[in-house]
C-alpha positions in Angstrom: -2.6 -57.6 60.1 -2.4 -54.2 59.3 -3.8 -52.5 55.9 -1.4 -51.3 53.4 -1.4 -50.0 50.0 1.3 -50.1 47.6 1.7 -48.1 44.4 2.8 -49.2 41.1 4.9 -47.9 38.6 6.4 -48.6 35.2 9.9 -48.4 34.2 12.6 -49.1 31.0 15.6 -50.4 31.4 18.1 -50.9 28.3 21.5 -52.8 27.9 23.3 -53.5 25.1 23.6 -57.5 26.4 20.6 -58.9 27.6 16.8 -58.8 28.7 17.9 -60.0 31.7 20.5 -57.3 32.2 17.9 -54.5 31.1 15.6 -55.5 34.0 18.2 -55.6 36.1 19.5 -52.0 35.8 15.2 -50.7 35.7 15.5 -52.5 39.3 18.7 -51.2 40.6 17.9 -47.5 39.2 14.7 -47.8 41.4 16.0 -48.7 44.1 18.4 -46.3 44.7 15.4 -43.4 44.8 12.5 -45.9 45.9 12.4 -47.6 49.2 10.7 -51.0 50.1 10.5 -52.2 46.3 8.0 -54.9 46.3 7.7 -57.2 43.1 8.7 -56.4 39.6 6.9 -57.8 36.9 7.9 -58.5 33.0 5.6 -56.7 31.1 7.0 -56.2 27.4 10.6 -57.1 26.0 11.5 -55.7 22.9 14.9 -54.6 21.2 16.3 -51.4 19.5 17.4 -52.4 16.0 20.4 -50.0 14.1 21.0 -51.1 10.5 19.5 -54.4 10.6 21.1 -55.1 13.7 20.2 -55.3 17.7 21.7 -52.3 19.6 19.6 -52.5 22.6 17.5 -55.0 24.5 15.0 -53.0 26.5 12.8 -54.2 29.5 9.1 -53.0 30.4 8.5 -53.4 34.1 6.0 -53.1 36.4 7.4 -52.3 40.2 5.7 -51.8 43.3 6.5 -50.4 46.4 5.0 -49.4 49.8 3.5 -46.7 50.5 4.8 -44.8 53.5 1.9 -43.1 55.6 2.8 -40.1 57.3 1.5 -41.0 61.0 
């Protein structure tokens, strides 16, 4: 099996419905730039709060992806 090494990076995505729709649009963002997107992981959920009231649930992710070797 051949040796590979992926980097890892850390996005935010926000929606004004869900966690779950926040880490959706941080993963489709991604991969419209980023090629061979490997696992996404949950790291932090948290919300943006406007008068008392939730305007924004947001979505820390981890994502990795392969890296490409120039051969």
């Amino acid at each position: 099996m051949a040796e590979n090494v992926y980097k890892v990076i850390e996005l935010v995505g926000t929606s004004s419905e869900s966690w779950e729709k926040a880490t959706a649009a941080a993963i489709h963002r991604a991969g419209k730039t980023l090629r061979d997107l490997r696992v996404a992981e949950v790291v932090k959920l948290d919300v943006q709060l406007k008068n008392g009231k939730v305007e924004a649930y947001r979505s820390r992710i981890s994502v990795s992806f392969k890296f490409e070797s120039k051969n």
